[in-house]
C-alpha positions as a Markdown table, in Angstrom:
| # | Residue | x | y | z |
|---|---|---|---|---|
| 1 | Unk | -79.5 | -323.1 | -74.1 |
| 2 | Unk | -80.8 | -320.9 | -76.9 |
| 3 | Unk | -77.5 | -319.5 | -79.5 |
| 4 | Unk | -77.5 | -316.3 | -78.0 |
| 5 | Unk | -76.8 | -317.9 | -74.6 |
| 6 | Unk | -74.1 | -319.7 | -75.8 |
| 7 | Unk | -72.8 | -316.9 | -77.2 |
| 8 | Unk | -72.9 | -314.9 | -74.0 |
| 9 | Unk | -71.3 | -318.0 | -71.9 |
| 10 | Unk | -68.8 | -318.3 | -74.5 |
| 11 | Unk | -67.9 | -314.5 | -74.5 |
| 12 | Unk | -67.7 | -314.3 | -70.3 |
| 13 | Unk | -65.3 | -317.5 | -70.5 |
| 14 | Unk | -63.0 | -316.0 | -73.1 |
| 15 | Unk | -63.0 | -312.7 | -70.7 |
| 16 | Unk | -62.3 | -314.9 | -67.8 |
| 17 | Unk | -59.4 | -317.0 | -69.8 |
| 18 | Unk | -58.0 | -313.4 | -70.4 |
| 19 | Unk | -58.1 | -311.9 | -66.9 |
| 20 | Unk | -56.2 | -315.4 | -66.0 |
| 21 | Unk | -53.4 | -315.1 | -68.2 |
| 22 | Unk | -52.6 | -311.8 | -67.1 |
| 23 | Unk | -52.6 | -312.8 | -63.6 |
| 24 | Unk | -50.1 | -315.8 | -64.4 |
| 25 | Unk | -47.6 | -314.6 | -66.6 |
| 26 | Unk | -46.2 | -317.0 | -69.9 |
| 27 | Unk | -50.0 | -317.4 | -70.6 |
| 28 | Unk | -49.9 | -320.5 | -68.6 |
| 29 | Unk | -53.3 | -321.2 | -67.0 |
| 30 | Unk | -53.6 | -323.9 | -64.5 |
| 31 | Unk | -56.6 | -326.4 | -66.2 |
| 32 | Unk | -58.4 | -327.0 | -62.4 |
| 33 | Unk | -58.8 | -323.4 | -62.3 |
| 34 | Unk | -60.2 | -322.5 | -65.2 |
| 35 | Unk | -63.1 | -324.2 | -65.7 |
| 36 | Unk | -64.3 | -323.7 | -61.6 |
| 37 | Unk | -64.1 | -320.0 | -62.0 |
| 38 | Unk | -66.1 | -320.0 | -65.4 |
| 39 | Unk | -68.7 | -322.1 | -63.7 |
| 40 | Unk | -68.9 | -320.3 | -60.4 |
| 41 | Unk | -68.6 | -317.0 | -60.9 |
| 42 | Unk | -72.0 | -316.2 | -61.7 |
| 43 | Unk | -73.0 | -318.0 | -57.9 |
| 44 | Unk | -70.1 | -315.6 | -56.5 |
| 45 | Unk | -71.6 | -313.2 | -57.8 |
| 46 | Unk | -75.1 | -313.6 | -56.6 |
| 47 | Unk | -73.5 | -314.8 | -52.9 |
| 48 | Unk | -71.6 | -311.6 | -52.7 |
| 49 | Unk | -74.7 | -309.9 | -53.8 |
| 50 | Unk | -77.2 | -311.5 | -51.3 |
| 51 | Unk | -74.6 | -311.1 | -48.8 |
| 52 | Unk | -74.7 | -307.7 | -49.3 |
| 53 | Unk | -78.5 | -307.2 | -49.6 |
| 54 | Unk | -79.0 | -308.8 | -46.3 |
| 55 | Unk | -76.3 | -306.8 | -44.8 |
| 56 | Unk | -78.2 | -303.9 | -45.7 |
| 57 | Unk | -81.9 | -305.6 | -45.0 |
| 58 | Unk | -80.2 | -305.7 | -41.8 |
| 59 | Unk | -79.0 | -302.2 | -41.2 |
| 60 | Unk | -82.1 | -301.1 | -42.2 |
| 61 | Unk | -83.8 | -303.1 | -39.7 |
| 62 | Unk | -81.8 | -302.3 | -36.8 |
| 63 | Unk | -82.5 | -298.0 | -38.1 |
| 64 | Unk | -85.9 | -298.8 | -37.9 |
| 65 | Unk | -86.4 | -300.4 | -35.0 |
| 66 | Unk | -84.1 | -297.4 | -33.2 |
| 67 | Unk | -86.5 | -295.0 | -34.9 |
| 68 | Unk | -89.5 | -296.8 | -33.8 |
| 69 | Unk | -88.4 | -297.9 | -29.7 |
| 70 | Unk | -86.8 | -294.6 | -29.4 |
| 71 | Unk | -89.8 | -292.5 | -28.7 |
| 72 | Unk | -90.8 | -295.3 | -26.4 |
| 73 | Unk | -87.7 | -295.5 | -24.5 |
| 74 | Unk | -88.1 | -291.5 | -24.0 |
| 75 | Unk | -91.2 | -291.7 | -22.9 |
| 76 | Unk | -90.7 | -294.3 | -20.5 |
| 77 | Unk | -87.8 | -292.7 | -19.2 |
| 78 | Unk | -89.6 | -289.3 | -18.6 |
| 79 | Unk | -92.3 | -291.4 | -17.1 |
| 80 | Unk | -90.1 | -292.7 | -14.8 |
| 81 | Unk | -88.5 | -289.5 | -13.6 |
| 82 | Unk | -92.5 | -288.4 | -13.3 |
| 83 | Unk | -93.1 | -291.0 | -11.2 |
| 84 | Unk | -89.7 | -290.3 | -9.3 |
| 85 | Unk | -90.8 | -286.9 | -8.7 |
| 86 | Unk | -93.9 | -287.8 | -7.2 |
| 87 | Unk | -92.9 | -290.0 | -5.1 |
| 88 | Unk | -90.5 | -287.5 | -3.6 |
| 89 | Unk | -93.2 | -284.9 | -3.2 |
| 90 | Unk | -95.4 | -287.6 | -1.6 |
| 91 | Unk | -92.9 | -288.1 | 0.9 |
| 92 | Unk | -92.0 | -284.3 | 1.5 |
| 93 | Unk | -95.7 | -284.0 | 2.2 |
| 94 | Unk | -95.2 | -286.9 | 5.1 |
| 95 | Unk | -92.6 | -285.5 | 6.4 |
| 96 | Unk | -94.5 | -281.7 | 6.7 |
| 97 | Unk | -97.8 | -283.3 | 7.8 |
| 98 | Unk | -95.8 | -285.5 | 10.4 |
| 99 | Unk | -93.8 | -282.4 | 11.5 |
| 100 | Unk | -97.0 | -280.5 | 11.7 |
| 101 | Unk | -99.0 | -283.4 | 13.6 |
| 102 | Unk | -96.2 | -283.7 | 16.1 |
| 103 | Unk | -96.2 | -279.5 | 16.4 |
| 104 | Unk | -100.0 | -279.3 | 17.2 |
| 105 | Unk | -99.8 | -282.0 | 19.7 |
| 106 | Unk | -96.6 | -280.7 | 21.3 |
| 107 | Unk | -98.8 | -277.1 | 21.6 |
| 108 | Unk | -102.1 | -279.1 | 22.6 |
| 109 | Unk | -99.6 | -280.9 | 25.8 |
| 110 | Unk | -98.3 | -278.0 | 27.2 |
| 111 | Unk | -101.7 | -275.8 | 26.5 |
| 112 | Unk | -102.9 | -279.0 | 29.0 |
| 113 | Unk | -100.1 | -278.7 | 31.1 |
| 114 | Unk | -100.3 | -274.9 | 31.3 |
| 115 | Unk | -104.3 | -275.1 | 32.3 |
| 116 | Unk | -103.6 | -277.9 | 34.9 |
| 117 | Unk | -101.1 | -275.8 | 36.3 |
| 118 | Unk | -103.4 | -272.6 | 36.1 |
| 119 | Unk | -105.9 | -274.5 | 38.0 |
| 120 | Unk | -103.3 | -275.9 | 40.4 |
| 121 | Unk | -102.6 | -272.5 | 41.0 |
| 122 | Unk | -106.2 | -271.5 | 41.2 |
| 123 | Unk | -106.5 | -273.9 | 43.7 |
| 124 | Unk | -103.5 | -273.2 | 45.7 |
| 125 | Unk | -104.5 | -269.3 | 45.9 |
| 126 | Unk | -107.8 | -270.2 | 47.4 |
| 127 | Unk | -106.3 | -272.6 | 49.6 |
| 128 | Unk | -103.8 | -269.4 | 50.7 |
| 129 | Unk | -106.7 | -267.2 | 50.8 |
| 130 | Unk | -108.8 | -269.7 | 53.5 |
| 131 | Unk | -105.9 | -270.3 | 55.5 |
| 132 | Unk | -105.7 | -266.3 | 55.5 |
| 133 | Unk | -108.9 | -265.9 | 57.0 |
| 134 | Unk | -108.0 | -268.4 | 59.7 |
| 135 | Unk | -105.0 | -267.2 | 60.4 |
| 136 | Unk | -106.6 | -264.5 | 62.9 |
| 137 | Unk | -108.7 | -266.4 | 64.9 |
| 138 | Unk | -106.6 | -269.5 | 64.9 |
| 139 | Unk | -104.7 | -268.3 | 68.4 |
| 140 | Unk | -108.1 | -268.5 | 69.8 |
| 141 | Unk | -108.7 | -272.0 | 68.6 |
| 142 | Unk | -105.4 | -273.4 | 70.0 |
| 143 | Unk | -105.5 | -271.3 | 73.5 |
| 144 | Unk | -108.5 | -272.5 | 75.5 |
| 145 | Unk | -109.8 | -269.1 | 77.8 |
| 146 | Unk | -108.1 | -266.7 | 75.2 |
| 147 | Unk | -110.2 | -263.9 | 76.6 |
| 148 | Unk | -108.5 | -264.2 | 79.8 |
| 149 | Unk | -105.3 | -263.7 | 78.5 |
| 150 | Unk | -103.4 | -260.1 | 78.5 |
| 151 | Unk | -100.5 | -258.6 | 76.6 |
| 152 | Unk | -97.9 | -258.3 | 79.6 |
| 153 | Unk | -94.7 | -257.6 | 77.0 |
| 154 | Unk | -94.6 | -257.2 | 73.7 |
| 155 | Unk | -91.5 | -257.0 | 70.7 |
| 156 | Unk | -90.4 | -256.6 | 67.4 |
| 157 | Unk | -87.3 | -257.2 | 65.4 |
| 158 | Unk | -86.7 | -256.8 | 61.7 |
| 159 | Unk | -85.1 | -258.7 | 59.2 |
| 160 | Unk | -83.0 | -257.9 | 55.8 |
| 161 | Unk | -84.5 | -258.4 | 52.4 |
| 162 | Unk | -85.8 | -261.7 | 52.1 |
| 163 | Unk | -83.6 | -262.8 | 55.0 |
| 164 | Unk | -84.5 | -265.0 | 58.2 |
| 165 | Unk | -81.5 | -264.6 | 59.9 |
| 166 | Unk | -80.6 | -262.8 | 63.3 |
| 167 | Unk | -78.4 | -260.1 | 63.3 |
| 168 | Unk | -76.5 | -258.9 | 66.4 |
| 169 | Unk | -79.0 | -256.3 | 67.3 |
| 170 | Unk | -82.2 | -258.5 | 67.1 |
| 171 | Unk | -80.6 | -261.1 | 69.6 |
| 172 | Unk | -79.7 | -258.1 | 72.0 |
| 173 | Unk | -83.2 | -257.2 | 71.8 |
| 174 | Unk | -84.1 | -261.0 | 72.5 |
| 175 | Unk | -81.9 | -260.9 | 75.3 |
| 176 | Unk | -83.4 | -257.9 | 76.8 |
| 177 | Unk | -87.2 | -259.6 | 76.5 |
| 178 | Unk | -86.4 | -262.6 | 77.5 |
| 179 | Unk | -85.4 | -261.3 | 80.9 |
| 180 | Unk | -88.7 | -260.3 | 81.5 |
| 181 | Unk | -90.1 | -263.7 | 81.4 |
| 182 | Unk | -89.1 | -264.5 | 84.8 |
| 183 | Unk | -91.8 | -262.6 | 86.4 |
| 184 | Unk | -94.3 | -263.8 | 84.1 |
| 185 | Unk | -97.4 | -266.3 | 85.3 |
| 186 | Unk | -98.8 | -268.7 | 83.0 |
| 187 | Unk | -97.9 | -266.8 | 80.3 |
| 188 | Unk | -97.7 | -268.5 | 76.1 |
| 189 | Unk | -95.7 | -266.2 | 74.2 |
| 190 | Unk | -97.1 | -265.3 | 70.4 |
| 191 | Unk | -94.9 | -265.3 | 68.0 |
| 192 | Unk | -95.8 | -263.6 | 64.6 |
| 193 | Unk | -93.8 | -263.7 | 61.6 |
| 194 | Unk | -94.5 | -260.7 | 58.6 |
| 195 | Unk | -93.2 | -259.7 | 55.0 |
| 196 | Unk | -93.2 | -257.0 | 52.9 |
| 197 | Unk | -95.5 | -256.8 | 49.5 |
| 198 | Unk | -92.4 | -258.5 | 47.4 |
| 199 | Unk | -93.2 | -261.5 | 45.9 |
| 200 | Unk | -95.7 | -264.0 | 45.9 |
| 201 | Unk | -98.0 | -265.0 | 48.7 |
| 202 | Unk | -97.0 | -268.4 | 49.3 |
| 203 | Unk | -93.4 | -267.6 | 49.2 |
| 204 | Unk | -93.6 | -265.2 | 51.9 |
| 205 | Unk | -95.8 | -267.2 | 54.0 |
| 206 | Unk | -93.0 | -270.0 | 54.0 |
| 207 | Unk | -90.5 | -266.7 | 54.7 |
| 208 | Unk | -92.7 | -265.4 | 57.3 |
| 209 | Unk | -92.6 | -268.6 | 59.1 |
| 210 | Unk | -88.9 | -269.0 | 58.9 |
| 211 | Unk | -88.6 | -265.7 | 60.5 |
| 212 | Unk | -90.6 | -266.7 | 63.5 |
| 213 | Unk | -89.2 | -269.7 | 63.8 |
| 214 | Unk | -85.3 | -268.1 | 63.6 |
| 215 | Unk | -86.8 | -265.9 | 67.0 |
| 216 | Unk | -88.5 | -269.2 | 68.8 |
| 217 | Unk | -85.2 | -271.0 | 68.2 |
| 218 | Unk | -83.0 | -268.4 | 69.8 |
| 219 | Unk | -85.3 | -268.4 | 72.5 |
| 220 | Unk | -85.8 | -272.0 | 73.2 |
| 221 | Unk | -81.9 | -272.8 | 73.2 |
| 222 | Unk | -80.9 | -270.2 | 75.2 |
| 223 | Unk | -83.2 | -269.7 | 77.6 |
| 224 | Unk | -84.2 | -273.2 | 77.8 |
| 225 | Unk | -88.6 | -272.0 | 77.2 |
| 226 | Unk | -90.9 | -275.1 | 76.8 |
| 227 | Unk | -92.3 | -275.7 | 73.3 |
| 228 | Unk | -95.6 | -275.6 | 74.9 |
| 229 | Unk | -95.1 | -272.1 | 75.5 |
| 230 | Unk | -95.0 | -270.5 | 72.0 |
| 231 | Unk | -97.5 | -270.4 | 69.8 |
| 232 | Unk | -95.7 | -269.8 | 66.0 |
| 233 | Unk | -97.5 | -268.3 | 63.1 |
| 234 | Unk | -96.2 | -267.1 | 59.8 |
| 235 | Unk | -99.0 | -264.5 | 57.9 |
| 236 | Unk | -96.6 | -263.4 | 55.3 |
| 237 | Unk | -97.8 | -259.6 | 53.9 |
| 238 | Unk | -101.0 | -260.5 | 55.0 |
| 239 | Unk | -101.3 | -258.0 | 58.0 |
| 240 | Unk | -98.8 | -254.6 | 57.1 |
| 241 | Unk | -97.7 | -252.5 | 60.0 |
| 242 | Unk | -96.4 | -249.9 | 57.7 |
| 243 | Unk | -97.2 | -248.8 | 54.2 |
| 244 | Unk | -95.6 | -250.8 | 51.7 |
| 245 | Unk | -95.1 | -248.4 | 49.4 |
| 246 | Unk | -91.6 | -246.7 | 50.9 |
| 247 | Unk | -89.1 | -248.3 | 51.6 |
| 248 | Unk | -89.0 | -247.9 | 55.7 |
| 249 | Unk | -92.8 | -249.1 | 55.5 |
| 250 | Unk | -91.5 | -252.0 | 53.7 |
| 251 | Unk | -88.5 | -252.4 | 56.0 |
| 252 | Unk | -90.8 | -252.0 | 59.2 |
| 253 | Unk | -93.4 | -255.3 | 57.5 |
| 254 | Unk | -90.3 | -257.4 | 57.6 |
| 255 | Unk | -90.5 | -258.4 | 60.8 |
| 256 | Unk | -91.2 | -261.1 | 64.0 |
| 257 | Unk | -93.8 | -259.5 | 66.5 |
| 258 | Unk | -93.6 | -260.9 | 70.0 |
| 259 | Unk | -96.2 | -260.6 | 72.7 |
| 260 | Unk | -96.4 | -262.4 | 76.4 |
| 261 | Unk | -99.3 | -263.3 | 76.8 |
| 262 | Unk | -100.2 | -263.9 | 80.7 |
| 263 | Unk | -103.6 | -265.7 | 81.8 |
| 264 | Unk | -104.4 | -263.0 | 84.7 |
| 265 | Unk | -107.3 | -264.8 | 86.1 |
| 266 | Unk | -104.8 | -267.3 | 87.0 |
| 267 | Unk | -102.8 | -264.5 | 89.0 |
| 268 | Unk | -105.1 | -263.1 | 90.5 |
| 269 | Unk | -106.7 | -266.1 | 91.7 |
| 270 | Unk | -103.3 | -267.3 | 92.5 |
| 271 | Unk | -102.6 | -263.8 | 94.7 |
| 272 | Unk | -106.3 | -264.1 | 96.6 |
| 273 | Unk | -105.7 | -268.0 | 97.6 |
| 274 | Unk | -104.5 | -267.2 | 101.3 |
| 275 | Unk | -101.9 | -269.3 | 102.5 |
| 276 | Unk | -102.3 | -272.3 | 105.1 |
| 277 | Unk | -100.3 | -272.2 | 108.2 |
């Protein structure tokens, strides 16, 4: 150790020695203390020192690495709420072209179902319109030798609005025809049942027919007449007797015509066969 290093040590221990005595008072310094604390004090120091750097090496590490990762974490964090976002408007855009899939097939079913039923319908009218035509001549078809046939009695009765009840008054008038029957010879009787304009042409041929069978029923029950001898047809508004547009035309179509019809060859060949004796 070089003079001047003496010196110093020799200086710091007499400061040391000093700062002693005034902590124990009387001057009395405890020998095992004194010479530890000259000889460590300088590696306190430095401890305390280091200890200290490193606390602050530390600090500044940690600072930097908060400075450096925030950014990151940021970024990352608005990436995430990016890819969040998009994910939602992905599935919004499912959901709408889902929604929209399942609209245009709903519309495409019932555009099917509408032109299967317009074609059903198509069908049905011409089906209504044929049996129409038929309806005229079909007596003939049914009633062999229809030429010799004659109207011997005829009758109508009406009904209400879409009604196929009898009243009181159509089964007196009944009554009253029905009586004439007796005198009849081979005789079908024709009965026709009508409608007014209202409503659609396959309703009213189903009304029509109820109508005319409402008047064969009557008959048949009370006045005990074979099936054989009516022939029942239901034309609906097909064949007006009046014009539809007033109200007593219309009243006057909804009706059940009746006509007797006799064979009169069969009379009269009947009346010229002589009797045996």
């Amino acid at each position: 150790m070089t003079p001047f290093g003496k010196q110093s040590a020799t200086l710091k221990s007499e400061r040391t020695s000093e700062s002693l005595r005034k902590i124990h008072p009387g001057g009395q310094v405890p020998e095992r203390i004194f010479p530890m604390t000259i000889k460590n004090v300088d590696l306190l120091k430095f401890a305390v020192l280091a200890a200290a750097m490193a606390s602050l090496a530390g600090c500044a590490t940690k600072n930097y690495v908060r400075t450096q990762t925030a950014p990151i974490i940021d970024q990352t964090n608005q990436l995430n709420q990016k890819t969040a976002d998009n994910n939602r408007a992905i599935h919004d855009t499912d959901d709408r072209a889902t929604a929209g899939i399942q609209k245009a097939q709903g519309a495409a079913d019932t555009a099917t179902t509408n032109a299967q039923g317009a074609q059903k319908a198509a069908g049905d009218a011409e089906t209504a319109a044929n049996d129409a035509v038929h309806r005229a001549d079909s007596l003939a078809s049914v009633v062999a030798g229809l030429d010799n046939y004659q109207a011997v009695g005829n009758l109508s009765v009406t009904f209400g609005f879409d009604k196929s009840t009898l009243s009181d008054d159509d089964k007196a008038q009944l009554d009253t025809f029905a009586g004439t029957l007796g005198t009849a010879k081979s005789y079908i009787l024709e009965v026709t049942g009508g409608t007014d304009s209202t409503g659609n042409a396959d309703y009213n041929y189903a009304l029509s027919n109820r109508r005319a069978d409402a008047v064969v029923q009557y008959l048949a029950t009370k006045y005990s007449i074979p099936a054989h001898k009516f022939y029942l047809i239901g034309i609906g508004k097909d064949k007006e007797v009046a014009d539809n547009k007033t109200r007593d035309g219309r009243a006057k179509n909804r009706r059940v015509d009746l006509r007797i019809l006799s064979n009169s060859q069969s009379t009269a060949t009947a009346n010229a066969t002589p009797s045996g004796n």
